[in-house]
N, C-alpha and C positions, 0 to 999 in steps of 0.2 A: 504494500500500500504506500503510495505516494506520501512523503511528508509533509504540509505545509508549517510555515512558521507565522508565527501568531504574535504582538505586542504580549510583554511578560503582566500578569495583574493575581497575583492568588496562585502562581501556579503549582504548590505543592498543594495536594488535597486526600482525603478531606481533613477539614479541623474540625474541632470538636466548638459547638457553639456554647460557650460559658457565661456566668451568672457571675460580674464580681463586683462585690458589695465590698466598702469603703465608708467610712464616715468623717465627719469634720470634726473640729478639736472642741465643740460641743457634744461629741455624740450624735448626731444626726446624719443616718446612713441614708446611703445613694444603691442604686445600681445599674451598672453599665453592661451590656450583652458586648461579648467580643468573640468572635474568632480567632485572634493572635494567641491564643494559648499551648504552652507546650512543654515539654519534660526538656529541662536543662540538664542535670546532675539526679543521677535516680538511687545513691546509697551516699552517705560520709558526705557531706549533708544531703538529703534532698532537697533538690533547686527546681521550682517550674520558674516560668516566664510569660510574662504578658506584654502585648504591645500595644500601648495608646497613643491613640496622639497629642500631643499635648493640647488642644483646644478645647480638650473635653473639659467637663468637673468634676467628674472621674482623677483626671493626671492630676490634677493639685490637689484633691483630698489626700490621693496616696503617696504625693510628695509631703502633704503637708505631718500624718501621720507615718508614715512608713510601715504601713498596715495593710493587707488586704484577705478578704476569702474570695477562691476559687469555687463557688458551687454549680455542680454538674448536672443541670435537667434532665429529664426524658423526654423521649420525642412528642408526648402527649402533653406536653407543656408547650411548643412551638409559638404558639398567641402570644405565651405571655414572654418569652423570651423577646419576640418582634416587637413587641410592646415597650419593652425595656429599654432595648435598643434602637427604640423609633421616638422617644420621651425623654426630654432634657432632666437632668435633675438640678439645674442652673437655678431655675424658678420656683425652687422648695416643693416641690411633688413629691409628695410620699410615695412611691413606687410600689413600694409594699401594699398598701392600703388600695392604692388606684386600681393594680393588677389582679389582687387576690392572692398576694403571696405572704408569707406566717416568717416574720423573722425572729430567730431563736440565738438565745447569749451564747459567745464562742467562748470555747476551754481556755485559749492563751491572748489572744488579739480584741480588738475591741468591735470591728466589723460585725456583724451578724452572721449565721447562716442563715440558708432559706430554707427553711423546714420541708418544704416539695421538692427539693432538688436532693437523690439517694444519696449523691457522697459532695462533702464538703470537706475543703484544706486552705487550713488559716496559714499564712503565711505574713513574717516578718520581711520586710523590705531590707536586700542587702547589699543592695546597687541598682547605679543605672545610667542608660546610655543612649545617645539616642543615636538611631540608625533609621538613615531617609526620614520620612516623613511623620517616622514614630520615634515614640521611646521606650527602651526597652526594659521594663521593669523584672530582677531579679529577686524572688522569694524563696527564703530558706522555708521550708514547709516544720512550722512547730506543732500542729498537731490534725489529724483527719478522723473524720466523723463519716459512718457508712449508716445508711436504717438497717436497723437489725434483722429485717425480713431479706434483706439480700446480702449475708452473710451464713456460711455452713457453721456448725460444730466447731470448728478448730477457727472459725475466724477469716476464714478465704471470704473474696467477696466472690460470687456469686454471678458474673459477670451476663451471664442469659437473663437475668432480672432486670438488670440496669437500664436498659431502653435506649441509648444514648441518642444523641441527638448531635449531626454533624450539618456543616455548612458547606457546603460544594457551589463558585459559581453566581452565588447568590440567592440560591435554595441551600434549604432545610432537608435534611435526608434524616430515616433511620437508616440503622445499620444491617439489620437482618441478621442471620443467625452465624456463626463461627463453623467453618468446616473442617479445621485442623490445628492442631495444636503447635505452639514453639517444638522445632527438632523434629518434626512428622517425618520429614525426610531421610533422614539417615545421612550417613556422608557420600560424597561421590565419589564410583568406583570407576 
């Protein structure tokens, strides 16, 4: 098949459409829907990343606290996710309250999580940089919260529960089901 080349915009896919909630140095949380979200450092510390840009109120809440949670929807949230991310919090909108979503006190940081979204990771601000048109915000991950219905015995989450909800494009995708595991393959002979 012929290649054609394309201007560059999004083009690693898909991301994972994220819920992060931030507040101001009164206490008063925001939330901004992003797609820039992603695993920096996955052991000694864990590190995710997000990308804003600085225009938002989003970027100076989490400049100004150095604070954020990562919480992770299901695809059956998509409305409210767009809603979030289509809704300044500039203007004092309680997002929580407008959308229908439950914010609940985090174990270490001061953000909220959102009680509808199955796993949520509070994370400390421990750099940042900006790169083109964003900035790249670095989170040491201090503590994660999963609902306990999608969690086994031993604590594994449960990953065919989760629902997750990805962005491709400018659509909203679920994922569908997993066909094979890490290492399915074997090595090559």
């Amino acid at each position: 098949m012929k290649k054609i080349q394309i201007a560059p915009a999004r083009p690693v896919y898909p991301s994972p459409a994220a819920l992060i909630t931030s507040v101001d140095s009164a206490g008063r949380a925001n939330i901004i829907t992003l797609a820039e979200v992603f695993n920096i450092s996955i052991a000694n510390p864990v590190i995710v990343g997000i990308a804003i840009r600085p225009a938002t109120f989003s970027h100076g809440l989490i400049v100004e606290t150095g604070q954020f949670v990562v919480n992770q929807p299901t695809a059956a949230m998509a409305k409210q996710v767009d809603q979030c991310g289509s809704t300044s919090g500039r203007d004092g909108v309680d997002k929580f309250a407008r959308f229908g979503l439950t914010p609940l006190p985090a174990a270490v940081v001061k953000p909220p999580l959102i009680a509808e979204c199955p796993v949520n990771v509070e994370c400390e601000l421990t750099g940042r940089q900006t790169v083109g048109d964003h900035d790249l915000f670095l989170g040491e991950v201090v503590a994660v919260h999963v609902d306990e219905d999608k969690l086994d015995a031993d604590g594994h989450i449960l990953t065919d529960r989760l629902d997750p909800l990805a962005y491709i494009e400018g659509d909203y995708w679920s994922l569908g089901q997993a066909f094979a595991k890490h290492g399915f393959s074997g090595p090559i002979e």
